[in-house]
C-alpha positions as CSV (number, residue, x, y, z in Angstrom):
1,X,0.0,0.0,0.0
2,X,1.6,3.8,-0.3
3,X,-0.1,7.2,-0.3
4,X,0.3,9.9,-2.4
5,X,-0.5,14.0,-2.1
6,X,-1.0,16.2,-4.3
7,X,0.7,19.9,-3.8
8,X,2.0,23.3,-5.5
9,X,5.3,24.4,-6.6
10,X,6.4,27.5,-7.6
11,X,5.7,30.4,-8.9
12,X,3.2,30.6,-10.6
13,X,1.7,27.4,-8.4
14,X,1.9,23.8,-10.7
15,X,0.2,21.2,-8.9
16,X,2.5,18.5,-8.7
17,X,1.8,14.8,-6.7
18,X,4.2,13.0,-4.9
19,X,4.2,9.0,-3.5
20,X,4.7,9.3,0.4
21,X,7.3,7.2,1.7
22,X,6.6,6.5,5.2
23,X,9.4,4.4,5.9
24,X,12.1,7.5,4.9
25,X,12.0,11.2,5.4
26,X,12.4,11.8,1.7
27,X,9.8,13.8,-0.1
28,X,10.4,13.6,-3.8
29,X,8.4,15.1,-7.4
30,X,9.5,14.8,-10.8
31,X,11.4,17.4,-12.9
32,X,12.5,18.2,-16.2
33,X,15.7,17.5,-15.5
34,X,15.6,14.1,-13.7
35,X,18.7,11.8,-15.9
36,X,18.1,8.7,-13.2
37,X,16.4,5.6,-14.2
38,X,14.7,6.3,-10.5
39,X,12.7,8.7,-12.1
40,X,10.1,6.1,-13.3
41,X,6.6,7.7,-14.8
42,X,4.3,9.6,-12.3
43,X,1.1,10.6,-12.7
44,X,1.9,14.6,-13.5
45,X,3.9,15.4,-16.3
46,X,7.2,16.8,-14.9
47,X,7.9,19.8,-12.9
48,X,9.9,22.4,-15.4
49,X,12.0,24.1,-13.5
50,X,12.4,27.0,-15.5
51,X,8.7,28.0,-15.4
52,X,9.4,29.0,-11.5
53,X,10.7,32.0,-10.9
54,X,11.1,30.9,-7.0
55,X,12.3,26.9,-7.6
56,X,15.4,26.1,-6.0
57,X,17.5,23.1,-4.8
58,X,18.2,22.6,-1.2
59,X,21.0,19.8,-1.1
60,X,21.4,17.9,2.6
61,X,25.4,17.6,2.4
62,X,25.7,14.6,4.5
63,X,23.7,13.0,1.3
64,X,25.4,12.2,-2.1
65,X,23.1,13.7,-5.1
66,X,23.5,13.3,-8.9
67,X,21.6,15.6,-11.4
């Protein structure tokens, strides 16, 4: 079973969903930009990033991330 939500990003707002992983504390949408094969299909098309004129990264430096 897993739970989804659906939210906004942005500015302007896009609604956007997201699966919720209870088991983790990671919270995760797809963008334009995503080159991993963990980006799988989603049910939104995916967030473009250069749309928002307040979208930004924030990168947890303990953690190892690839774009």
């Amino acid at each position: 079973m897993y739970y989804f939500a659906k939210f906004q990003v942005g500015e302007p707002p896009v609604e956007q969903s997201a699966i919720i992983d209870t088991g983790s504390d990671t919270f995760a949408f797809p963008c334009d930009n995503c080159t991993s094969s963990d980006c799988g299909s989603h049910q939104d098309p995916r967030y473009i990033i250069s749309n928002s004129k307040t979208f930004g990264f924030k990168v947890d430096c303990d953690f190892t991330v690839s774009y």
